[in-house]
N, C-alpha and C positions, 0 to 999 in steps of 0.2 A: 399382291401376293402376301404381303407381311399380314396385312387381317386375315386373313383366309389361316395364315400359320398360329397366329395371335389368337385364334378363335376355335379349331379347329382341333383334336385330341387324337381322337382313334381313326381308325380308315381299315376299315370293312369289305375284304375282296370275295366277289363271290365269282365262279365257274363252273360249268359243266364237268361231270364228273360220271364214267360208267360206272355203273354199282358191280361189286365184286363177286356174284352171283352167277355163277354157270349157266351161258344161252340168252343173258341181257342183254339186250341191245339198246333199249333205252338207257338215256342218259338222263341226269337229275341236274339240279340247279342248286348249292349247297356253298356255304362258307367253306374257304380256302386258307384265308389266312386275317390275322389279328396285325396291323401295324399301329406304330405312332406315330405322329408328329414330332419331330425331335429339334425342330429349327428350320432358318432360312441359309441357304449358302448361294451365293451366286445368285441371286433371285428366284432359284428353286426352292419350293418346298423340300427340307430332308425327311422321307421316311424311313422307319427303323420297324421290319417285322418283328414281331414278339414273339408266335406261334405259329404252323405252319400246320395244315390237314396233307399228309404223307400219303404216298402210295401204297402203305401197308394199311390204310383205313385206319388209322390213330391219328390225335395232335402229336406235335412234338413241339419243343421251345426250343425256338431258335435266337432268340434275341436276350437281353435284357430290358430292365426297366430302368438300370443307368441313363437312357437318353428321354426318359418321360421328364418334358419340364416339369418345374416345379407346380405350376396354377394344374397340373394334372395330379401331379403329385397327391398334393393336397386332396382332392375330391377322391381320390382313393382311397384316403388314411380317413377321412368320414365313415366309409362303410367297410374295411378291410384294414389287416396288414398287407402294407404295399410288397415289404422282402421278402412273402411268403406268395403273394400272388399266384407265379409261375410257377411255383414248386408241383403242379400235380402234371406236370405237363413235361418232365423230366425224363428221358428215357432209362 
């Protein structure tokens, strides 16, 4: 489990979801939510959502980027500011 934590950043949930659309019945298959990797406790991996796809059909932020280790940290600040990341994702 520590390599899998050691190695491992984002975690990508995907779920079925009815579109909000009057008389759909079909359901879609669509990202849910953004988590990280945030450590080992107890031989669990700890996730820490970042973002969440809501029932009003928006993201929202729910997390921070406080528990992004730092080896994520870093590959962020390559292509981005990390403290602005989440900012669009605010309600």
């Amino acid at each position: 489990m520590s390599e899998v934590v050691s190695t491992v950043d984002l975690v990508l949930h995907a779920g079925f979801v009815r579109p909000s659309v009057a008389g759909a019945d079909a359901r879609v298959r669509r990202l849910t939510s953004v988590s990280v990797v945030a450590g080992l406790d107890d031989g669990r991996a700890v996730v820490r959502e970042l973002v969440s796809f809501g029932g009003d059909g928006r993201w929202h932020r729910v997390g921070s980027l406080e528990a992004v280790p730092e080896r994520a940290h870093s590959k962020l600040a390559a292509v981005c500011d990390p403290s602005r990341l989440l900012d669009g994702f605010d309600a």
